[in-house]
N, C-alpha and C positions, 0 to 999 in steps of 0.2 A: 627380290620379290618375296623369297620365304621370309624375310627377315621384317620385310615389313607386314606381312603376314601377323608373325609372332607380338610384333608391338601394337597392331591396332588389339589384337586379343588382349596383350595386357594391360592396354586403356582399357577396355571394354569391361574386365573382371574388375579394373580397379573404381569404375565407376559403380558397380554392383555392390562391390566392397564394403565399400563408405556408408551406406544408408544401414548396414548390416549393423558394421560397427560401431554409426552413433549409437545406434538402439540398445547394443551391448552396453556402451560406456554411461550412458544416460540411467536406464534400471542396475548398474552397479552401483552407481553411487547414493540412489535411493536406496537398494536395497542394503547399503553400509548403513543409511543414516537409521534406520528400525534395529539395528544391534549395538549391540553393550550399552544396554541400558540398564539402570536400578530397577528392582522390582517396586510395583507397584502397591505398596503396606504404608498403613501408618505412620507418619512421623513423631507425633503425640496421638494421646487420648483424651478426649474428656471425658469423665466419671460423674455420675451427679449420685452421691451420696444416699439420695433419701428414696430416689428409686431402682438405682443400681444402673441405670442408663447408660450406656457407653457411645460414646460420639466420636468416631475415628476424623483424625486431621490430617487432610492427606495432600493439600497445598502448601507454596511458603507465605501466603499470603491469603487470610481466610476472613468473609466477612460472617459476623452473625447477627442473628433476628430474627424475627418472627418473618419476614417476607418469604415466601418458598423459594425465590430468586437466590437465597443465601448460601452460602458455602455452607453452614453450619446453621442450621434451623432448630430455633428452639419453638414449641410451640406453648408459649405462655402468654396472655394477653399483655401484660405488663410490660415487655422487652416490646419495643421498637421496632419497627419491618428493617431499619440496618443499625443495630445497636451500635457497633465495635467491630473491629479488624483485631485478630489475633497473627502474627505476622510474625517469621524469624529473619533473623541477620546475621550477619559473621562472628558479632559478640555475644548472641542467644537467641531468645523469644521474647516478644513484647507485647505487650496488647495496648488498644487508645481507643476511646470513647469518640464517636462521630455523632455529637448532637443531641445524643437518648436523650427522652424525657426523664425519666428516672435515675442515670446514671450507671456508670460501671464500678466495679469495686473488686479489689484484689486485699485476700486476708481482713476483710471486713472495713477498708477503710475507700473511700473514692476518689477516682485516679481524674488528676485535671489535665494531665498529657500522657505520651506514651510510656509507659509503666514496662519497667522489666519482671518478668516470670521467670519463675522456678520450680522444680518439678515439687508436689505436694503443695502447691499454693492452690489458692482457693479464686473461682473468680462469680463474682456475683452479679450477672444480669437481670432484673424486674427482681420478681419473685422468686427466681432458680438459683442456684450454682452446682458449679462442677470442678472436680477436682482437675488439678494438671497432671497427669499420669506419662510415664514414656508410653513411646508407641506399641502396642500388642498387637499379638496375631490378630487377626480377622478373616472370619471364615464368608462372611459371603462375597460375592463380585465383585471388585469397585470398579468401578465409572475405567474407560480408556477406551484412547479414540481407537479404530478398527484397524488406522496404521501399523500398529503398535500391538495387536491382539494376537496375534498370529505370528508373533517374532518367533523362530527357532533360537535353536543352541550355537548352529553356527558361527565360528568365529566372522568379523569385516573381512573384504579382501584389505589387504594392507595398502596403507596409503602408500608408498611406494612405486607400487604393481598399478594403481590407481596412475598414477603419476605415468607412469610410462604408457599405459594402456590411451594417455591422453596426447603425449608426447608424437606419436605413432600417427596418432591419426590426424595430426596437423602436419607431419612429414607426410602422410600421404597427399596431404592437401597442396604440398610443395613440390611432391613430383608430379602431377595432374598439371597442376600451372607452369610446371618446365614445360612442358608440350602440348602448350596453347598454340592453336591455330596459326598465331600473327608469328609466334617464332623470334621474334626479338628480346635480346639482352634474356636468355634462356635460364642463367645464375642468379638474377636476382630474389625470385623465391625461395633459392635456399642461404640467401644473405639475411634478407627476413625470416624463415623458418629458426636460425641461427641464433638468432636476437631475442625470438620471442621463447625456444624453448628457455636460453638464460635468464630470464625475468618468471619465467613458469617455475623453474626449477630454483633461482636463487629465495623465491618468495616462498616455495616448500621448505626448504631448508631453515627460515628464519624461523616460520609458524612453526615447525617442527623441534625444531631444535637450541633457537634462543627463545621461543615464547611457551613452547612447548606445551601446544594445544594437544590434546589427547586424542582430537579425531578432525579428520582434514575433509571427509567426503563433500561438506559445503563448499569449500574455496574450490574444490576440484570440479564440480559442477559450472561454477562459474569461469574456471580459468577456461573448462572446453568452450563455454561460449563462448568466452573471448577472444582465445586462440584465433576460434572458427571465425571470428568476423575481421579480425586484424586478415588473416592470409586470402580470404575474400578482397581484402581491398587492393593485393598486389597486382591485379592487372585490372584494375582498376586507377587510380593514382596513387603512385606507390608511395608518395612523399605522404599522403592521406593514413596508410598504414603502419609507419613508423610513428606518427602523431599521434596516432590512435593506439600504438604499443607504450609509447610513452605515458599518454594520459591515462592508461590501465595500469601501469606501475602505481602514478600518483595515486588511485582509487585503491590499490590493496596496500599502500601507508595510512591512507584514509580509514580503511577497514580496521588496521592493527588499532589506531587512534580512538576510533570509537568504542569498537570494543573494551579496551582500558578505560577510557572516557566512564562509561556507565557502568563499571565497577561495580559501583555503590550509587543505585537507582535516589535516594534521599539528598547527596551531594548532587545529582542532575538537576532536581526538583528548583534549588535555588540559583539555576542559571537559567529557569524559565523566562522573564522577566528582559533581562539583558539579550537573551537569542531572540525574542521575538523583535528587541530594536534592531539586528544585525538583519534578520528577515527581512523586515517590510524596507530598510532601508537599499537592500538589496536590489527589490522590484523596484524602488522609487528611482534607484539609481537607471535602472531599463528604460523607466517609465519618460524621464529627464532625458538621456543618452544615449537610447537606444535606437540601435539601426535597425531600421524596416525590413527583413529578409522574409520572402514566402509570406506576406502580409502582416507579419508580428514585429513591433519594434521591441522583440528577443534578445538582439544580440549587444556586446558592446565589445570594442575593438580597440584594444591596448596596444598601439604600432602593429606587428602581423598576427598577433593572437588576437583570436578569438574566445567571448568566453559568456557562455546562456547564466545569469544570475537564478533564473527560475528555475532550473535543475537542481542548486545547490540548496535553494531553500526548499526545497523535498525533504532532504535531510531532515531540516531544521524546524520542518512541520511536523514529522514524525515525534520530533526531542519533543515539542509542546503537547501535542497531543496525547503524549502519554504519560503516565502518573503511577507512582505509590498508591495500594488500596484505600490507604488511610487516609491521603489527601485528596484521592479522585471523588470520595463522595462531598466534597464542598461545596455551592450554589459557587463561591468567588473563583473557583478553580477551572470548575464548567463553563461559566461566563467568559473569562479571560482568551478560553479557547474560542467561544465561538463569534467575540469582536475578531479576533485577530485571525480567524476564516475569513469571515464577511472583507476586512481587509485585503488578505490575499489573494481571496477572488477578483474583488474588484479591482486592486491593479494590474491584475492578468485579461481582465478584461477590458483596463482602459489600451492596454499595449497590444490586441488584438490578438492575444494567442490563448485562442478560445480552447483549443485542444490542453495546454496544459490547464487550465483553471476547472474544462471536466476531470480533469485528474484529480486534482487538488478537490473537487466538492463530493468525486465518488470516496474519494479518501474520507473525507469529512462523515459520508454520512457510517462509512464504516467507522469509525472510532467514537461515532457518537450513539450507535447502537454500540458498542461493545462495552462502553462506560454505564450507558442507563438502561441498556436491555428497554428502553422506551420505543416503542412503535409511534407514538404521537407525534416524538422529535423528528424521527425518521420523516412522517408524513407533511410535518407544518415547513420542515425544509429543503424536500422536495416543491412542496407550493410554492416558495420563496424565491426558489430557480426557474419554478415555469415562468410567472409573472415578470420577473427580471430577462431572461432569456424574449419573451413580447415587447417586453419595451427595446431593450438590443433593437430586434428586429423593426420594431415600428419607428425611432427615430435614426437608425442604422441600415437602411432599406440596403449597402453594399454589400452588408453579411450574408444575408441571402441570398444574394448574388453568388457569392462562393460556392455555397451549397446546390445553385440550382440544377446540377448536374446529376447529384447524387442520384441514384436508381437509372437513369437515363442516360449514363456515359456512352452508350453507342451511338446516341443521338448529339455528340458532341464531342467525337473524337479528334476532331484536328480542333478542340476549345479547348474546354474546362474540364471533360473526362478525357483527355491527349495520356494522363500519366494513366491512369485506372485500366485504360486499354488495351494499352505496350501491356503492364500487369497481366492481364488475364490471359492477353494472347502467349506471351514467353513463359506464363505458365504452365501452358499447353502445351507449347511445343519441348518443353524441359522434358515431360513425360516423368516416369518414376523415377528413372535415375542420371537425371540431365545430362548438357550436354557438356559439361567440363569446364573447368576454371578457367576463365577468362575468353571459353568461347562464345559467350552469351552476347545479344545485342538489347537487351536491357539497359546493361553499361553505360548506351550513348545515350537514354533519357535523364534529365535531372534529376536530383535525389535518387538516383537509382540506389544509391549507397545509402540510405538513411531513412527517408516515408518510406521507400519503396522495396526496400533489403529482402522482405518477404516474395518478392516477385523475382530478385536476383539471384535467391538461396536455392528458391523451387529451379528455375532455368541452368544453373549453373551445376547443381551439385542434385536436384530432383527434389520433388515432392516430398519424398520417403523423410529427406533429412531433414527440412523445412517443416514439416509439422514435428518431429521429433525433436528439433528445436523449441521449438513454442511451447509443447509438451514439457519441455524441460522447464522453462519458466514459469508456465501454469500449474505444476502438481507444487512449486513452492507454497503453495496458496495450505495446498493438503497439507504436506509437513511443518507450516506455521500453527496453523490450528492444531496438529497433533502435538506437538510441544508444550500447547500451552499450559496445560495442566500439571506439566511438570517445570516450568519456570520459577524462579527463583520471588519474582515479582509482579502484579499487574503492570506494570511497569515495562516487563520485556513480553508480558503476552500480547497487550497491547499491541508494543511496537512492533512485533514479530509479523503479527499477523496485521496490520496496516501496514507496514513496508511491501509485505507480499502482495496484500491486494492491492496495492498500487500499482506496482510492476506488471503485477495481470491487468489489472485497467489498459497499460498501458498499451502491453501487447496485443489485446484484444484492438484498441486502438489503431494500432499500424495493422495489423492485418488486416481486421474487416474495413478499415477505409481503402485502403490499398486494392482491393477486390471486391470495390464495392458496395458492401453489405453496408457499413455506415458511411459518413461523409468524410474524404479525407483530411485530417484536422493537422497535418503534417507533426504527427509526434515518433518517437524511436522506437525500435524493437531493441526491447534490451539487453546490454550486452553483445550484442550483433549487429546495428546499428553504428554505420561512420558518427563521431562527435565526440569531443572528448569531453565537455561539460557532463556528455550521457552516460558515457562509463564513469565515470567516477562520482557521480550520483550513484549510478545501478551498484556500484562496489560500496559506497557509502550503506544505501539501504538494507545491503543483503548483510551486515555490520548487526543488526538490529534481529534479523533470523538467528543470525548465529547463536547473539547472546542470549536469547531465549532456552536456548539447547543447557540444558541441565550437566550437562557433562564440560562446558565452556567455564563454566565458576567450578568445581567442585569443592566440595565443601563435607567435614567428618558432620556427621547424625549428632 
C-alpha cells in the first residue's frame, strides 16, 4: 500500500513536471536565438560629396530610389521610385540597374548589368552620386526588430546542455508511457525512447561537428517537437512512431540539403524554371493517381508506402517564390510566380484538399505583399479566391456539405462534428496537466494522431503543453521577421518568413478546425502531427528559417 502510495505521487509530480519543463525548454531556445549576434552598424556608407550626406547601408541587399519603400532613399526627382540594388556577395559588392529611366553609372560610365564596386568608387543615380565609403560609426538608432533590442551580454546556454535539457524530457515522456493504464509490453517506450534520442543526438553531432554550424537553438526547437510527437505515437501505433522517427531523420538530411543547396541565393534563381516543372508535375501526378483519403485524392501509394506529393511541393513553392533583390523587381519574374500559384492552387483543388490549397494562397498572399509592399495585389487576389471559392461551391454543392457542421458540431455529433466533439470533450477532461500517455480515449477516434493531435496532446500530456507546443511553432513567425534584416539576401528574408507563416497557417489550421473555431480541413500540426510526408516538409521549411540567420553563412566585413 505505501508503495503504491509513493508511485501514484510520482506519476502525479511527473505529470506537473512536463508542462513546467516544456516552457523551460521552449523560452531557452528562443532566448539562445536573440544572442551572439553582430552588432547592428553599418556595413558601408554612402557619401555624397557635394552635400556631405552620409547614407549608412545596413542590409546585404539594399534597394534604391526615390520611393520611400526603399532601403536607401534618395530624394532627387530624376532617380526612379526603385533605381538599382546595391547588394554584397562572397566575392564583394555589386550594384545593377532595375529599369531606371535615366540609368545607373559607377565612375562616370553606365553599368548594363551587375557591376562590381569598390571602396572610393563613385556611383551615380539621376542627378546625385555618392561616394562608396567603408562602414562608419553612426550615432543615431537604427531600425531593429524588438526581438533583438533588448539582447543582454549573456553568453547562449550551450547547445549541449540544450541537447540534453531535450533529451530528458522525452525520457520522461518514456517513463509516463511505461505506466499506462493498459500495462502491456511496458519496454517498448524505452525501445523507442532509445532510437530516437540516437537520431537526436547522432543529427547534433553532424550539425555540430562535421557541418559545424555555430548555433543549434533552431534544429533543437524542432527536434523537441519531434521528439514530442514521435513518443506521443507509442501507445498509439507504435509501428506509426518508428515511421514517423524515420521519416524525421529523412527531413533533418533534407534540412542539411537545402541549407547547402541556397548557399548562393543567384545559383537558386536559375533552377526556378526546372522546380516549378518538378512541382506542378508533382500535384498532376496526385491529380492522375491519387487515392481519395478524408476526401482528397492526396495520397499516392508506392506498395506499403505512402507519400502526400503536396507537402513536398511546399518546399518548392517557397524556392519560387523567393528571389534575389535585383531580380525580384522584374514584371517577368513576378508573373512567373503568380501562373504557377494560380496552377498550384488549382490542382489542389481539383484533388479536393482544400485545406492545403488555403495553405498554399495564404502563402501566396504573404510573399506577394512582401515582394511589392502592394495592398492592391493583396486585395485583387483575395477577390479572385472569393469568386473562385462561389463557384467551388455552386457547381460543387458536396463541399459544403463538409462544412456544414462547422459552428454546430453539437448538433451533429454522432455525423459530421463526431471528430470536433471527442476534441472538445477530452480536452476538458485532460485538465492542465492530463491524464498520461497513452491513457487517453482520444486514441480510439480517427485521425486522432494527425487533424486531431491537438486534442491528444491537451488529453494526454494537458493544456499547459499543447498550447506551449503551438507557441513554439507560432513565435517562429516572430524570429523570421526579426532576422530579416539581418539576412544575407531578399532571398532568405523572403523565404524565412514565408516558410514561417506557412507552418503558422497551418497550425492555426489544425487547431482551430479541430475545436472548432474554423472548418475542419484535415491538415497537420507540425512537427507533432503522425505523417511522414509532414515532417519532412516541416524539416524542409524550417531549412529556409535557418538560413536566413546571419550567423548560418558567416562571412568576414
Amino acid at each position: 500500500m505505501f508503495f503504491s502510495a509513493i508511485f501514484d505521487i510520482g506519476v502525479v509530480a511527473l505529470r506537473i513536471l512536463l508542462p513546467v519543463y516544456a516552457i523551460i525548454i521552449v523560452y531557452q531556445c528562443y532566448a539562445a536565438m536573440r544572442r551572439r549576434r553582430r552588432p547592428e552598424t553599418p556595413l558601408v556608407t554612402l557619401v555624397n560629396p557635394q552635400t556631405g550626406l552620409k547614407l549608412p547601408v545596413l542590409f546585404w541587399e539594399n534597394s534604391i530610389g526615390r520611393s520611400r519603400s526603399s532601403d536607401i532613399v534618395v530624394d532627387d526627382p530624376t532617380v526612379s521610385r526603385s533605381h538599382c540594388v546595391l547588394l554584397r556577395r562572397s566575392d564583394g559588392w555589386f550594384i545593377t540597374d532595375t529599369g531606371s529611366k535615366s540609368g545607373t553609372y559607377v565612375n562616370g560610365e553606365k553599368i548594363e548589368e551587375r557591376t562590381q564596386l569598390l571602396i572610393d568608387d563613385v556611383i551615380g543615380v539621376g542627378n546625385s552620386e555618392f561616394e562608396f565609403k567603408r562602414g562608419e560609426e553612426y550615432h543615431e538608432r537604427l531600425d531593429s526588430s524588438w526581438f533583438f533590442r533588448k539582447v543582454n551580454n549573456k553568453p547562449a546556454i550551450k547547445s549541449w546542455k540544450l541537447m540534453l535539457m531535450i533529451t530528458l524530457f522525452h525520457f520522461f515522456m518514456c517513463v509516463e508511457a511505461m505506466f499506462w493504464n493498459d500495462a502491456t509490453n511496458p519496454f517498448s517506450p524505452l525501445v523507442l525512447f532509445a532510437a530516437l534520442a540516437g537520431v537526436e543526438w547522432a543529427f547534433f553531432f553532424v550539425s555540430s561537428y562535421i557541418l559545424r554550424r555555430v548555433n543549434f537553438e533552431l534544429e533543437a526547437l524542432a527536434l523537441f517537437l519531434t521528439g514530442t510527437g514521435v513518443m506521443l505515437l507509442v501507445r498509439q501505433v507504435e509501428r506509426s512512431a518508428y515511421v514517423q522517427l524515420i521519416a524525421a531523420a529523412v527531413g533533418m538530411i533534407l534540412f542539411c540539403v537545402i541549407i547547402k543547396f541556397i548557399q548562393n541565393p543567384d545559383k537558386v534563381n536559375k533552377l526556378r524554371f526546372p522546380m516549378m516543372i518538378v512541382a506542378v508535375g508533382l500535384l498532376l501526378t496526385s491529380v492522375i493517381f491519387g487515392k481519395t483519403t478524408g476526401g482528397a485524392a492526396n495520397w499516392i501509394y508506392i506498395g506499403s508506402i505512402s507519400i502526400q506529393p503536396s507537402e513536398l511541393v511546399k518546399v518548392i513553392y517557397i524556392f519560387i517564390g523567393s528571389s534575389a533583390l535585383d531580380k525580384l523587381q522584374t514584371k517577368k519574374n513576378l508573373l512567373e510566380f503568380i501562373v504557377f500559384s494560380i496552377v498550384c492552387v488549382g490542382l489542389l483543388a481539383l484533388m479536393g484538399d482544400f485545406g492545403t490549397a488555403l495553405i498554399f494562397f495564404m502563402t501566396f498572399l504573404l510573399i506577394a505583399f512582401m515582394r511589392s509592399g502592394d495592398f492592391k495585389t493583396i486585395i485583387l487576389a483575395v477577390a479572385a479566391a472569393v469568386f473562385g471559392a462561389t463557384i467551388i461551391l455552386r457547381f460543387k454543392p458536396y463541399v459544403a456539405n463538409r462544412f456544414k457542421a462547422w459552428r454546430h458540431v453539437w448538433d451533429y455529433a454522432q455525423d459530421q462534428g463526431y471528430q470536433q466533439v471527442h476534441v472538445l470533450t477530452f480536452i476538458a477532461s485532460g485538465g492542465l496537466f492530463g491524464v498520461g500517455i497513452g491513457n487517453g480515449f482520444l486514441k480510439q477516434v480517427a485521425a486522432s494522431e494527425s487533424d486531431l493531435v491537438f486534442g491528444l496532446v491537451s488529453e494526454e500530456m494537458g493544456i499547459i503543453v499543447a498550447i506551449t507546443l503551438a507557441l513554439a511553432v507560432a513565435l517562429l513567425v516572430v524570429y523570421a521577421r526579426a532576422i530579416t534584416t539581418r539576412s544575407r539576401s531578399t532571398f532568405y528574408s523572403i523565404s524565412a518568413c514565408c516558410a514561417a507563416g506557412l507552418l503558422v497557417v497551418q497550425l492555426a489550421l489544425n487547431i482551430f478546425g479541430a475545436t472548432d473555431i474554423l472548418p475542419l480541413t484535415g491538415v497537420t500540426f507540425p512537427f507533432i502531427s503522425s505523417g511522414g510526408s509532414s515532417i519532412i516538409s516541416c524539416w524542409g521549411l524550417l531549412a529556409f528559417v535557418k538560413a536566413a540567420d546571419e550567423r548560418t553563412y558567416s562571412m568576414k566585413r
